[in-house]
Residue, then its C-alpha position, 0 to 999 in steps of 0.5 A: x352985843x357986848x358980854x356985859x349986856x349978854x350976860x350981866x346986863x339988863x336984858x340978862x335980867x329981864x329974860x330972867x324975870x320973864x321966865x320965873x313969872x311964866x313958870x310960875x303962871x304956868x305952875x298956877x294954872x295946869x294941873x299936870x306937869x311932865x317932865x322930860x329927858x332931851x338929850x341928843x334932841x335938836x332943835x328943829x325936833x324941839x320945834x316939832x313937838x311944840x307944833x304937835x302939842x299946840x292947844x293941848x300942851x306947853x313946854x318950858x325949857x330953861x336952865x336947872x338953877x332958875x326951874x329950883x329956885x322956883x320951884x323951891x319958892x313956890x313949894x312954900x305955898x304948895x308944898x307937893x311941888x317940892x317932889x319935883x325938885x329930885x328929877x331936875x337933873x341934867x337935860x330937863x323940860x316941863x311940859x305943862x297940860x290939862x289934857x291925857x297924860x298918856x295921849x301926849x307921851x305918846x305923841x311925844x315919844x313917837x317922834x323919833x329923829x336919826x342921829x349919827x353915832x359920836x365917839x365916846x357915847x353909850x350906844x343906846x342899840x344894837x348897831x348892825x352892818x348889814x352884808x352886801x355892797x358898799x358905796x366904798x372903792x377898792x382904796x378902804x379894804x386896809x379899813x375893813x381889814x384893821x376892823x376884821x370885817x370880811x370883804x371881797x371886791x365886786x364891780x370896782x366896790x367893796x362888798x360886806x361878805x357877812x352880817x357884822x354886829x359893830x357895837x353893842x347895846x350898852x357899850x361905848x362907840x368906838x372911834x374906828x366904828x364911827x369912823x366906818x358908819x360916817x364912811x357908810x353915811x348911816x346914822x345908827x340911833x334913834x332919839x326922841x324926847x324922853x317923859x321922865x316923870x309925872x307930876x299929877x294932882x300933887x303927886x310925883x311918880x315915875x312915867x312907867x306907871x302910865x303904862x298900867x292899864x285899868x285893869x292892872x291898876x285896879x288889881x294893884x288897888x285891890x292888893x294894896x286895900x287888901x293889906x291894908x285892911x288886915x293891917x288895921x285888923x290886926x292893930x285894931x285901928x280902923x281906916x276906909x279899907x278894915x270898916x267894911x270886915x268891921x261891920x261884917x264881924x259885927x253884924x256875925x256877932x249879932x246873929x250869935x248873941x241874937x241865936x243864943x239870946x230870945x231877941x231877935x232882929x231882921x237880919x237875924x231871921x233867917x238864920x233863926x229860922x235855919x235852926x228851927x228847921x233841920x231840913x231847910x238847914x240841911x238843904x242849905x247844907x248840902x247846898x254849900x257843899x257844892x254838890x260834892x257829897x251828891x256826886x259821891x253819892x251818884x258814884x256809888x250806886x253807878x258803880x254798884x250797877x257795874x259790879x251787877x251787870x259783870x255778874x249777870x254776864x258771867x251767867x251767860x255762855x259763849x254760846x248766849x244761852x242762860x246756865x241753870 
């Protein structure tokens, strides 16, 4: 196949073509799109994922250029998927689905793959060489030495005396340390395929949210509702949240005018009928106190009962007998 044909020729084109009509059928047709991270996913992982999600999810990959092209044409009739133009940066997929948001992250992110670790790289983990034999001969002591990790020989192998703590989270992976884990045949990290963000019933957010649960979300709504609410209050502009405290305040004022005022209405009765009768308001009274004052009340005679009883035992003797 010549260059012309791979790369500027009609089939170049028409795998272009193919690919902006499929991502624009998919973009009409599923409600919620993910977008994930692949970076150190091979392909053989890729074709895993695909085989998991059949029947519940697709993925699309493609170049950057091509996924904003479209998705800035298609912003145009639907102006929500222009929030997605901000994430489509670097190794990045859609998955496009009708289904659970948080089932299919799940299932996406449980798939991990072992990758052995590159020079240059920052380690994603803590890599531990942990004591004890290592396939290696006597020959690549002068290695362990350069990296001032202790050994000793055992049975015509080299053996790791003490745990040894190779890179750290974070840090770039040296070549000596790459050259000692190929050595060790062990392949340190563990990738899988990222869910970045979330593209949901036009919405963007990041994927962390999918982590609340019901309740965590349903007192975050509370706050925010709260705020909001006496925000309208103060400003005195009435939104969802302020109405319910607006009709409360009302029907307050009400009762107000109607108690001061010979009109009267049904809700107003009975707090009418409070004031027409002290002890039934001073049964609600105490009843609103928590039975506080009740219980210093109890108190009271208690201890009273104490300060008596002390007295009479001070009439009596050592010996039991009453002093007259």
């Amino acid at each position: 196949m010549s260059a012309e044909t791979e790369y500027g020729g009609t089939k170049s084109k028409d795998r272009k073509v193919a690919y902006k009509a499929r991502l624009i059928e998919y973009l009409n047709t599923y409600k919620s799109i993910m977008l994930i991270s692949v970076d150190n996913i091979g392909s053989h992982q890729m074709q895993k994922a695909r085989i998991m999600l059949r029947g519940t999810a697709t993925i699309l990959m493609g170049k950057n250029t091509i996924m904003r092209k479209v998705l800035r044409d298609e912003a145009e009739k639907n102006p929500a998927l222009a929030g997605l133009l901000p994430w489509i940066v670097g190794n990045i997929g859609l998955v496009f689905t009708n289904g659970s948001l948080a089932d299919i992250r799940t299932q996406l992110q449980a798939e991990k793959t072992a990758a052995a670790a590159k020079g240059g790289q920052f380690a994603p983990a803590d890599v531990v060489i942990p004591a004890g034999m290592t396939p290696l001969d006597p020959g690549q002591t002068s290695f362990f030495q350069a990296m001032n990790i202790a050994t000793k020989i055992t049975k015509g192998a080299i053996e790791i005396i003490n745990q040894v703590k190779l890179v750290a989270k974070g840090e770039r992976v040296s070549s000596s340390a790459v050259g000692l884990l190929s050595k060790l045949a062990l392949k340190p990290f563990f990738y899988s395929i990222v869910v970045v963000a979330v593209f949901d019933e036009g919405d963007v957010y990041d994927a962390n949210a999918l982590d609340l649960t019901s309740v965590e979300l349903s007192a975050k709504f509370g706050n925010a509702a709260s705020k909001i609410a006496a925000i309208s209050m103060a400003i005195g502009f009435p939104t969802q949240a302020s109405i319910p405290h607006s009709f409360s305040n009302a029907f307050k004022t009400l009762v107000s005018l109607s108690l001061a005022t010979k009109y009267t209405f049904e809700g107003a009765a009975p707090f009418r009928e409070l004031l027409e009768n002290p002890e039934l308001l001073a049964a609600a009274q105490a009843a609103a106190a928590g039975g506080a004052a009740a219980g210093g009340a109890a108190a009271a005679p208690a201890a009273a009962e104490e300060e008596e009883e002390e007295e009479e035992e001070e009439t009596v003797d050592m010996f039991g007998e009453a002093d007259y």
